[in-house]
C-alpha positions as CSV (number, residue, x, y, z in Angstrom):
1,X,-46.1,-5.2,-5.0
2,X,-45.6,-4.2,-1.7
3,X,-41.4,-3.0,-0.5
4,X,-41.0,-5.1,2.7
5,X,-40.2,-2.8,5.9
6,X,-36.3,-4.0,7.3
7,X,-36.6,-7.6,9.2
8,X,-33.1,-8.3,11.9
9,X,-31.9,-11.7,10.3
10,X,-29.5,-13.7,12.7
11,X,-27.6,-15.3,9.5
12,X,-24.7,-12.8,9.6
13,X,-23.3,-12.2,6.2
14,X,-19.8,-10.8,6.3
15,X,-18.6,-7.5,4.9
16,X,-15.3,-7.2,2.9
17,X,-13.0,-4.9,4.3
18,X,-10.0,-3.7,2.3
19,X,-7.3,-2.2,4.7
20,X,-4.4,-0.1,3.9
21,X,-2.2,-0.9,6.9
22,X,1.2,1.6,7.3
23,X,0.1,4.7,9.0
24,X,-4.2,3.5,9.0
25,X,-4.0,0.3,11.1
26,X,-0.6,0.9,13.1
27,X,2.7,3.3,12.5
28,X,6.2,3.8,14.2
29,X,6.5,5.1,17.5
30,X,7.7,8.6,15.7
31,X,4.9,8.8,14.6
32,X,2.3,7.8,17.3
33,X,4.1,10.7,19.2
34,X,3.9,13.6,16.2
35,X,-0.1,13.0,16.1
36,X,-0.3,12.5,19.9
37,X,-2.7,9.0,19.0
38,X,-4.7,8.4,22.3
39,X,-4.3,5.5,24.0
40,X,-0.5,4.9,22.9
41,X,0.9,4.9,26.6
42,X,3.9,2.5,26.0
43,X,1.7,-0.1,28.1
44,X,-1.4,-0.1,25.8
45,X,1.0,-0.5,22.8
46,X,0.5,-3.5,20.5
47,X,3.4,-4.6,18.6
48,X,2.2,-5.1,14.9
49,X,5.6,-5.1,12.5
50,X,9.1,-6.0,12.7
51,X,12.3,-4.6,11.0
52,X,14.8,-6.9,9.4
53,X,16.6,-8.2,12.6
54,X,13.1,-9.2,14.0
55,X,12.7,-6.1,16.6
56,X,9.4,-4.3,17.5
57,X,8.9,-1.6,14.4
58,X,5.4,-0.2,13.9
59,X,3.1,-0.3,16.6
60,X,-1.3,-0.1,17.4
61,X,-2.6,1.9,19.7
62,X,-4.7,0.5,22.6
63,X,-8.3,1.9,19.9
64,X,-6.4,0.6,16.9
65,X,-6.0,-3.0,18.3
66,X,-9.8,-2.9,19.1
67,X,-10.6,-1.7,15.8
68,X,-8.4,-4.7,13.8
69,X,-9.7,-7.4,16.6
70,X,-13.6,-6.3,15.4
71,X,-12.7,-5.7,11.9
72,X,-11.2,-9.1,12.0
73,X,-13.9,-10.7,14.0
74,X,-17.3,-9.6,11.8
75,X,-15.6,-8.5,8.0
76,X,-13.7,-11.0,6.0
77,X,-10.5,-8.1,6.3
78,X,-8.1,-8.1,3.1
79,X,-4.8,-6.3,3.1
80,X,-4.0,-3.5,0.4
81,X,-0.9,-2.4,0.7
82,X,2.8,-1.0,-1.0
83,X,4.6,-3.7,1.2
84,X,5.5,-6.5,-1.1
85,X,5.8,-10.6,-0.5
86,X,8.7,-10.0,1.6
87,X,7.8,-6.8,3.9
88,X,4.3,-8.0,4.5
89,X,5.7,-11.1,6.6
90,X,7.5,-8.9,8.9
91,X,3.7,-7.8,9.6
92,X,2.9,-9.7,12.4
93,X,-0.6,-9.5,12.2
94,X,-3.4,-12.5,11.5
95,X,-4.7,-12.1,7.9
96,X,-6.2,-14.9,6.5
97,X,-7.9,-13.5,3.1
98,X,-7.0,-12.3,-0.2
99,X,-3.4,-10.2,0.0
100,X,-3.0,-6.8,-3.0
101,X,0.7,-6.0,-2.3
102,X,3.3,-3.8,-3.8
103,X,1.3,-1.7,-4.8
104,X,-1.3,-3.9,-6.8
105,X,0.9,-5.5,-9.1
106,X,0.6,-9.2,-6.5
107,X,-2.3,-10.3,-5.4
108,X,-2.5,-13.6,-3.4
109,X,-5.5,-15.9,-2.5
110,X,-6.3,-16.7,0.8
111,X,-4.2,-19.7,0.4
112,X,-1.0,-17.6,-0.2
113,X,-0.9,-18.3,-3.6
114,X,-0.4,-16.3,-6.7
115,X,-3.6,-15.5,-8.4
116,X,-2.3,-16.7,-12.1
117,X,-4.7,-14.4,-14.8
118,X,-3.9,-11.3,-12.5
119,X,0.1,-12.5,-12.3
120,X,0.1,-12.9,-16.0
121,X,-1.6,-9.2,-16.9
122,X,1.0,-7.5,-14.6
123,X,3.6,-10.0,-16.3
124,X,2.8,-8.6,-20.0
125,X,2.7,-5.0,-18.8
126,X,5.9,-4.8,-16.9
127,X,8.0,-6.8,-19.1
128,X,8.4,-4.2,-22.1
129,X,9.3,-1.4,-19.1
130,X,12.3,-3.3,-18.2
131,X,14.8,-1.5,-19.9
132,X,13.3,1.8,-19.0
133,X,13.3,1.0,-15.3
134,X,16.7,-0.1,-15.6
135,X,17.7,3.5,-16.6
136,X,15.3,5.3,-14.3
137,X,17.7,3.2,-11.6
138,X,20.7,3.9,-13.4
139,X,20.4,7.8,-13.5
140,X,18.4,8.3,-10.2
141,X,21.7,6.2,-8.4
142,X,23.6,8.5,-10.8
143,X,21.6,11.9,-8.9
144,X,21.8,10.0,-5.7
145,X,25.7,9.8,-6.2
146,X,26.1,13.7,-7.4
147,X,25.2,15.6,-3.7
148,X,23.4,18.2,-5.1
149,X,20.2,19.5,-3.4
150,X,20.4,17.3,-0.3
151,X,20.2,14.1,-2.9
152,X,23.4,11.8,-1.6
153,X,21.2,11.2,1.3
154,X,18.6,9.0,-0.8
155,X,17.8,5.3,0.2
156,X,16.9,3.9,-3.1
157,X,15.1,0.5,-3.3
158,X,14.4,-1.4,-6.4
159,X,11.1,-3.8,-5.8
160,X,10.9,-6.9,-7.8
161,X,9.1,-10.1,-7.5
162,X,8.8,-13.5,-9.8
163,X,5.5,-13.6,-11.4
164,X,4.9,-17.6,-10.7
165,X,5.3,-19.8,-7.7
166,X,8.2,-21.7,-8.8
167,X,10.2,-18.9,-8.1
168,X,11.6,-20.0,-11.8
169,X,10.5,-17.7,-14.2
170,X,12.3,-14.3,-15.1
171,X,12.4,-11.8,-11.9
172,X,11.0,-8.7,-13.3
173,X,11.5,-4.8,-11.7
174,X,7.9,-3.5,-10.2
175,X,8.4,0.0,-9.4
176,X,11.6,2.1,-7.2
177,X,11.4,3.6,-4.1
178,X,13.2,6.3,-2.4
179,X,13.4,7.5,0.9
180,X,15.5,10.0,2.7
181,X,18.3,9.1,5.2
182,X,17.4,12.5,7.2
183,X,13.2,12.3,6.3
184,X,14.0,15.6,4.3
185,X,10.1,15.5,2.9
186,X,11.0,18.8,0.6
187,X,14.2,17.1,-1.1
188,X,11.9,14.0,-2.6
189,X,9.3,16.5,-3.4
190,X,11.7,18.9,-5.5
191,X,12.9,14.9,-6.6
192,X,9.4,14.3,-7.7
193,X,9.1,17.6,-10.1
194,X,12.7,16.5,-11.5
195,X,12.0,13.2,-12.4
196,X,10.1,13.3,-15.3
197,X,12.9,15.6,-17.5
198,X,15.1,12.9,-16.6
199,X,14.0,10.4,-19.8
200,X,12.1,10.9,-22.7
201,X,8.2,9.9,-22.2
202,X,8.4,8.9,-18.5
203,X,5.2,10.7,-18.1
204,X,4.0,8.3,-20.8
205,X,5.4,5.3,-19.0
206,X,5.4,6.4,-15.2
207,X,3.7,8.1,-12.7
208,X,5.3,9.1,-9.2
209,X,3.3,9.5,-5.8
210,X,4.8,11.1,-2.5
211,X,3.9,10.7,0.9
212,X,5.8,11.8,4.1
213,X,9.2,10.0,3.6
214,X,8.3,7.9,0.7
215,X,8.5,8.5,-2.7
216,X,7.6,6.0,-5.7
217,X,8.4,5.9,-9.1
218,X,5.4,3.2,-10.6
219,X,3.7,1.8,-14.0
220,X,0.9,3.2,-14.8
221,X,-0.3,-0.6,-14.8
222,X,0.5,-0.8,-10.9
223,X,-1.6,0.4,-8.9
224,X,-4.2,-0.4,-5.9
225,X,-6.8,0.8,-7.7
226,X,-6.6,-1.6,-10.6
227,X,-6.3,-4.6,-8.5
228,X,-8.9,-4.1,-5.8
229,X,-11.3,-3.7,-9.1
230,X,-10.1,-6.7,-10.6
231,X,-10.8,-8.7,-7.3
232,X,-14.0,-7.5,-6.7
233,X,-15.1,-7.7,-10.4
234,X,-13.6,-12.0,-10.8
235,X,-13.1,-13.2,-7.3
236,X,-15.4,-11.7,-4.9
237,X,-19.1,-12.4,-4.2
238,X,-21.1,-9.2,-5.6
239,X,-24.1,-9.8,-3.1
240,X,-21.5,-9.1,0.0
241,X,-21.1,-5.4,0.8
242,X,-17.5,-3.9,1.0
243,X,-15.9,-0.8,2.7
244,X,-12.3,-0.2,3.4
245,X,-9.9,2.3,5.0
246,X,-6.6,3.9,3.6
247,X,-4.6,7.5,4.6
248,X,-2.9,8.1,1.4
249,X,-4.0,9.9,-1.6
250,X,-2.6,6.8,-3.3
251,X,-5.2,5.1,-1.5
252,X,-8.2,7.0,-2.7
253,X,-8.8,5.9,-6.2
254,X,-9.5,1.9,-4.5
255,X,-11.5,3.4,-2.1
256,X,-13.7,5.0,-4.6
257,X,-14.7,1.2,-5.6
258,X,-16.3,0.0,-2.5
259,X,-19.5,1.0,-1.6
260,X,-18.0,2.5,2.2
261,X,-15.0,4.2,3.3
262,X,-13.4,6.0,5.5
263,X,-9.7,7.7,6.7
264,X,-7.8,7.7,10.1
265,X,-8.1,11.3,11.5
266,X,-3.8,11.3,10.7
267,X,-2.4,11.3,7.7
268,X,-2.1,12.8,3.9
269,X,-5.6,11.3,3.4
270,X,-6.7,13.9,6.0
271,X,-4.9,16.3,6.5
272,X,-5.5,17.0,2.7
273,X,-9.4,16.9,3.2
274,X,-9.0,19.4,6.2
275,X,-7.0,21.7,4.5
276,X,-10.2,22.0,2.0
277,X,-12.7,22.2,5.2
C-alpha cells in the first residue's frame, strides 16, 4: 500500500485551542509597562477585563487583539483559567466553548452549564477537606493578623462555588488565595515555605503554587491539568488536533496534554525556560 503524498482540502476542520488568559492573552497596564509589550501605545490598547465597579482592568496589546481575533476565528478557543464563575464574567471577552475555571475544579459546557460527572468528582474530593480548609483559613487569618515578616499586609481570599446549578446544594471551599497589599513577591514566597508546618499532613492534602503576586493554597484534586485531561478524554472529538498557550508553571502540566504549545515571551513560564538557556 502506497502512503498518499499531502492533498490542500478546503473542508477546514478546527483546532482546539486551550488558553490561559491573565498575563498570556492580556494583563494590567503595570504590567504591559514592566515588559515594555510592543504595540501597547495607550491608543492600540484593547480593553479585555473589568474590576468590581465595572472600570477598564487588564488590557491587549494592539498583537494580542490580533492573535485572540485569529485564534477565535479558525480554533474552537476554550478558556483555562484560576478565575472562577464570578471573575471570568468581568472578562469581557467573546468565548463561546467549553470554560476550566478556578483552577479545574468547574468546568462549563458551551452552554454555560455545569458539566454534572466532572461537578460530582470534584464534589466527592473536596467535601472530606472542608474542615482542613477551614483551619488552613483560620490560622493563615491568624498569621495575617500577627505582623510578623511583612504578613498583616496579606489579601486573603477564600474561593468557593455550588457544585449544581440550582445554586441549592451545600457551597463547598475550593482552594485560598493570597495576595500582597504592597506586591511584596519575597513575603508570599517565605509564606509558601511556612505553610506546610502549619498543620499536620498538609503536604498530604495540599499543594501551593506562586506566581508574581499570587499565591494558592489547592487540593491535590484541583488542578488544570486534571480537567483539561478529563475534557479531552469524555467530551472532545479525538480526530481534532489541539494546542494551547499558558505563562505559568502552573500551566505546564495541561499543556503537556495537547499535542502543541507554546508560552508568551513574558512571564514565569519564560522567564524560567530562559534562565535554563
Amino acid at each position: 500500500m502506497t502512503t498518499p503524498f499531502f492533498q490542500p482540502n478546503n473542508d477546514l476542520i478546527k483546532p482546539y485551542t486551550l488558553m490561559d488568559l491573565d498575563d498570556t492573552l492580556f494583563q494590567t497596564k503595570r504590567k504591559i509597562d514592566a515588559w515594555d509589550l510592543p504595540t501597547s501605545e495607550q491608543d492600540k490598547l484593547v480593553c479585555a477585563t473589568v474590576n468590581k465597579n465595572n472600570q477598564p482592568l487588564s488590557f491587549m496589546t494592539q498583537r494580542q487583539s490580533t492573535f485572540f481575533n485569529w485564534l477565535l476565528a479558525s480554533t474552537e478557543l476554550i478558556a483555562v483559567t484560576a478565575r472562577d464563575r464570578h471573575e471570568i464574567q468581568r472578562v469581557k471577552l467573546p468565548f463561546d466553548s467549553w470554560q476550566v475555571l478556578t483552577h479545574g475544579a468547574i468546568i462549563l459546557t458551551p452552554d454555560g452549564q455545569l458539566l454534572s460527572d466532572w461537578q460530582q468528582h470534584i464534589y466527592e474530593q473536596l467535601s472530606p477537606l472542608q474542615d482542613p480548609l477551614n483551619q488552613l483559613t483560620e490560622l493563615i487569618t491568624k498569621q495575617s493578623e500577627s505582623n510578623k515578616n511583612g504578613h498583616s499586609d496579606l489579601i486573603f481570599t477564600p474561593h468557593s462555588d455550588h457544585f449544581n446549578d440550582r445554586f441549592d446544594d451545600e457551597k463547598l471551599t475550593i482552594y485560598l488565595a493570597i495576595k500582597h497589599a504592597q506586591k511584596d513577591h519575597q513575603a508570599l514566597a517565605e509564606l509558601a515555605q511556612q505553610l506546610p508546618t502549619l498543620m499536620l499532613n498538609f503536604s498530604q492534602n495540599f499543594y501551593v503554587h506562586v506566581n508574581a503576586n499570587n499565591l494558592a493554597i489547592l487540593p491535590h484534586a484541583i488542578h488544570k491539568q486534571h480537567a483539561v485531561q478529563f475534557l479531552l478524554e469524555k467530551c472532545l472529538d479525538h480526530q481534532r488536533p489541539s494546542f494551547g498557550f499558558g505563562d505559568s508553571l502552573a500551566d505546564l502540566p495541561f499543556l503537556h496534554l495537547l499535542d502543541w504549545y507554546g508560552m508568551p515571551n513574558h512571564g514565569q513560564l519564560h522567564s524560567q525556560l530562559h534562565s535554563q538557556l
